[in-house]
C-alpha positions in Angstrom: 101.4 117.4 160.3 105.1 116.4 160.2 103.7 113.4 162.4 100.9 113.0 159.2 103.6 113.4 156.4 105.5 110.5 158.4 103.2 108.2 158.2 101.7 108.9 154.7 105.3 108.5 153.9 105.9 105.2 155.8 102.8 103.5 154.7 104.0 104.6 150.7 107.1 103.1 151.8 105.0 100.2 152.7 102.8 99.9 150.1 106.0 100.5 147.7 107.3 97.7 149.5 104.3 95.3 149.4 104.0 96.0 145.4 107.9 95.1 145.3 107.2 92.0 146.8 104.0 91.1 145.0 106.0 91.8 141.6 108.5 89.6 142.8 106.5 86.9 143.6 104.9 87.2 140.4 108.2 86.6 138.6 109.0 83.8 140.6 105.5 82.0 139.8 106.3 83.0 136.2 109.6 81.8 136.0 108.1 78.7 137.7 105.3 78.2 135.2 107.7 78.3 132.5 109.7 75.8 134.3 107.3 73.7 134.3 106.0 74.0 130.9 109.5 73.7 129.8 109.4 70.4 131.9 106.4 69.2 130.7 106.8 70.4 127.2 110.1 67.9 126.5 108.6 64.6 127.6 105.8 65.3 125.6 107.9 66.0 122.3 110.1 62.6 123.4 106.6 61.1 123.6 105.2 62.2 120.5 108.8 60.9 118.6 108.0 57.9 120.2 104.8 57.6 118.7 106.1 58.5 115.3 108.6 56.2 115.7 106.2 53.3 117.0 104.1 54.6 113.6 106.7 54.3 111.2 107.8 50.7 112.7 104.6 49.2 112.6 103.9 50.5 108.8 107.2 49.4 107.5 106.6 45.8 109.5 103.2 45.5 107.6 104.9 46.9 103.9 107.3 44.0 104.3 104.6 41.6 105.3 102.7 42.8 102.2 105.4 42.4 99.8 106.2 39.2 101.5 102.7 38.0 100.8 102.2 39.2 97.1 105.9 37.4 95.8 104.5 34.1 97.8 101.3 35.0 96.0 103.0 35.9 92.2 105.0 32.4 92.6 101.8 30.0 93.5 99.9 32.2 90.9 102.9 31.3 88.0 103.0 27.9 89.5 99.3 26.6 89.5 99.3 28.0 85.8 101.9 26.3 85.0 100.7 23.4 86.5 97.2 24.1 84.8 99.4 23.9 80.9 101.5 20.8 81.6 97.5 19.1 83.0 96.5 20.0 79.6 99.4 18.6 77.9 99.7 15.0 79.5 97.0 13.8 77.1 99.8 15.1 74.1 102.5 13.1 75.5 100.1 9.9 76.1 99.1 10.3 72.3 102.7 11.0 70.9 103.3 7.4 73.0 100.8 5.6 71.8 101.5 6.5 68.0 105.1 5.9 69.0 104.3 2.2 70.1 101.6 1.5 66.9 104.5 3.0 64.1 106.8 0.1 65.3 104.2 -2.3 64.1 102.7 -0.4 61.3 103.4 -0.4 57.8 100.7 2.2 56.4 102.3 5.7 56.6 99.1 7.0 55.6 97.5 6.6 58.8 100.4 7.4 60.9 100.1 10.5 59.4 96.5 10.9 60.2 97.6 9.8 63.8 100.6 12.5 64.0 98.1 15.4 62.5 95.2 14.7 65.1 98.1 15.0 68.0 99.3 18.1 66.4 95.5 19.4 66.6 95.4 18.3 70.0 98.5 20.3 71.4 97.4 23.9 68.8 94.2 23.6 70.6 95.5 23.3 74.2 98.0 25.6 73.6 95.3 28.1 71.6 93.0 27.6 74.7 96.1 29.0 77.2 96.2 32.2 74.8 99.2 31.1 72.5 98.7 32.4 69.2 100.7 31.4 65.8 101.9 34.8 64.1 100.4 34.6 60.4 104.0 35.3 58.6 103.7 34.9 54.5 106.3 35.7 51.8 106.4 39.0 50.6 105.0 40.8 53.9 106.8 44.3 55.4 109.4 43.0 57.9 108.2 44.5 61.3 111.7 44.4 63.5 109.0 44.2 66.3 107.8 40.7 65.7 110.4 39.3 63.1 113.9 38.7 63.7 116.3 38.9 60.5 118.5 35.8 60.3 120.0 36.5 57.0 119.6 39.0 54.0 119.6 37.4 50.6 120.0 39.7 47.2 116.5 39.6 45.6 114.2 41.1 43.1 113.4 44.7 43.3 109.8 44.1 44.7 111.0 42.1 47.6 113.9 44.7 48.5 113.2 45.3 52.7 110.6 42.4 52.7 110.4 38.5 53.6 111.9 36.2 51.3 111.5 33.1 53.1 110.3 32.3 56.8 112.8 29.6 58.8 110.2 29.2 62.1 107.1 30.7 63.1 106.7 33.3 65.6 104.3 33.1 68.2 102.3 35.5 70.7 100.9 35.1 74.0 98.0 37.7 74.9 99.3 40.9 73.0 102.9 40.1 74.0 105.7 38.5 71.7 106.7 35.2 73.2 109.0 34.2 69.9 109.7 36.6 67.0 109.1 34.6 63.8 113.0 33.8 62.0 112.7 35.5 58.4 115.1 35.4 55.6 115.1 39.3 54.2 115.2 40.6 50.9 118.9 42.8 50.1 119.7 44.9 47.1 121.5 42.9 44.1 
């Protein structure tokens, strides 16, 4: 029985010892594994940085291309319109030459007058067709600081007090914007 106990004991001792081992092993795999995905964890955040970075280069390349392109684009749009305008206004300048030439030999004012009032036609309507709009100013309108500019206040009657006395150059608009507020003369207390 003693001979029994001994052995039950050894193999325990055994067994104790095989369990030992196993356990140990099992650390070493796991300390291992975590090794290795520690190893294999890194290159694949440096990767993924990488790829963010390669990202973010490439969109910031194409932004700059893109805003590159539309200021080329803005300047050949404002440069074929303005090429467009001074198309349309070569036909003014060959009429102001012409009348230019024929008032050296003329006497009759009458029809150089005629002449000068068809070339102004000609330029309003070029200049109407490209959007360019006379402001209709008249005496005794509100001043609007917004599309009049005050160039001097003169005393005046009590019903023109804050309003236009007199109008030195027309004003003129382009779409809805002001392209030159029209130069009043305003009416002041006495």
């Amino acid at each position: 029985m003693k001979e029994t106990k001994e052995k039950v004991n050894k193999e325990q001792e055994i067994t104790e010892e095989q369990d030992i081992n196993v356990e140990n092993e099992q650390v070493k795999e796991a300390e291992e594994n975590e090794e290795t995905i520690e190893e294999s964890s890194e290159p694949t955040l440096e990767e993924q940085l990488g790829e963010a970075k390669d990202k973010y280069l490439r969109l910031y390349s194409e932004f700059e291309n893109f805003r590159r392109r539309t200021s080329k684009e803005k300047l050949d749009l404002i440069s074929t319109a303005n090429k467009d305008l001074m198309a349309d206004l070569i036909p003014v300048l060959d009429d102001f030459e012409r009348a230019m030439a024929a008032s050296e030999s003329s006497e009759d004012i009458k029809a150089l007058r005629e002449g000068m009032e068809l070339i102004q036609n000609k330029l309003n309507k070029s200049l109407d067709n490209r959007g360019l709009k006379k402001m209709e100013v008249k005496k005794g309108d509100a001043f609007d600081d917004e599309k009049h500019e005050a160039i001097t206040q003169i005393p005046a009657e009590k019903k023109l007090e804050g309003k236009i006395v007199d109008v030195v150059e027309a004003g003129y608009t382009l779409g809805e914007s002001v392209v030159r507020f029209a130069k009043v003369v305003v009416g002041a207390k006495q």
